[in-house]
N, C-alpha and C positions, 0 to 999 in steps of 0.2 A: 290192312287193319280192318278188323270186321269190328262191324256194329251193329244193333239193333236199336237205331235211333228212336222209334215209337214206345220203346221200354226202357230207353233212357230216359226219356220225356217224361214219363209217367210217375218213376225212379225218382229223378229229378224237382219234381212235383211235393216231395215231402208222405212218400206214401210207408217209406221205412223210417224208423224213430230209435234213438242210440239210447241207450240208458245211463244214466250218472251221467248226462250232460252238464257243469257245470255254466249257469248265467244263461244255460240256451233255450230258448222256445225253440220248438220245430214247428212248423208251419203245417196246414192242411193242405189239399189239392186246389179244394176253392180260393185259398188265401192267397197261395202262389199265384193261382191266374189272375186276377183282382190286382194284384200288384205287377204283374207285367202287362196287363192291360193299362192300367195307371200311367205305365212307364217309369214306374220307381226302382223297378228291377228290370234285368235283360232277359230272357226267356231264356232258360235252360240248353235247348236245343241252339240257340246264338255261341253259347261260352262252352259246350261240349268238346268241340273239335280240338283247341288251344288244347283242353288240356289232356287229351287223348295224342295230339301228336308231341307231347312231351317226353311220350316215352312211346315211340313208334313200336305198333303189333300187343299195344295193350288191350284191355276188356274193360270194363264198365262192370262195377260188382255190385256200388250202394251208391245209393248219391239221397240226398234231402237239403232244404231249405230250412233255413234255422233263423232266429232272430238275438245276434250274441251281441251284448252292448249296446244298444240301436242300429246296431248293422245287419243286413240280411246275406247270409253268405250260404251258400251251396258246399256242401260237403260232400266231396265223392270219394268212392277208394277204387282204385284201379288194380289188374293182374296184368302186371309186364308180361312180355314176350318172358323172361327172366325165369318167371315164376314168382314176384315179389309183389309184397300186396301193399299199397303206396297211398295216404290218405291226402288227399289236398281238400284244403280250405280258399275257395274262390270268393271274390266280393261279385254280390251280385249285382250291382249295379254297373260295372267298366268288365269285370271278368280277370279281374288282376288277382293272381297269384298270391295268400297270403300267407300259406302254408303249404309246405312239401314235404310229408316226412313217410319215413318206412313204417308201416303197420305194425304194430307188435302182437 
């Protein structure tokens, strides 16, 4: 499994932004670290791994920090070993799995 963990960090950080997010703020870079320095959230680079060996010989494509509901979650979208491009919704705070689905 390869990774460029310092550009998933950064990635991770809220530096890409989805459009038609509905109910979501996306977070800044400062905002992310403020809140993992806090300890309100886990550092991105903590909850990477889980979800990277989900789908062992994937990539890291988008990842952001969002604020949906009062919750802060990490959105990433991965390319399987497959070829299939897979969005998961992670809470940021435990790193729990809250969404797995195929990209469309």
């Amino acid at each position: 499994m390869k990774t460029d963990l310092p550009r998933a960090v950064l990635l991770g950080l809220g530096l890409f932004a989805t459009a038609g997010a509905v109910q979501a703020h996306d977070l800044s870079q400062d905002e992310a670290l403020r809140l993992s320095k806090e300890g309100v959230i886990r550092p991105f680079e903590e909850i990477l791994p889980a979800a990277l060996s989900r789908y062992p010989g994937s990539r890291l494509l988008e990842a952001e920090l969002e604020r949906e509901h009062g919750t802060y979650i990490y959105e990433i979208e991965l390319l399987t070993a497959d070829g299939v491009v897979r969005e998961l919704e992670l809470d940021a705070r435990d790193g729990r799995i809250l969404k797995d689905k195929e990209d469309d």
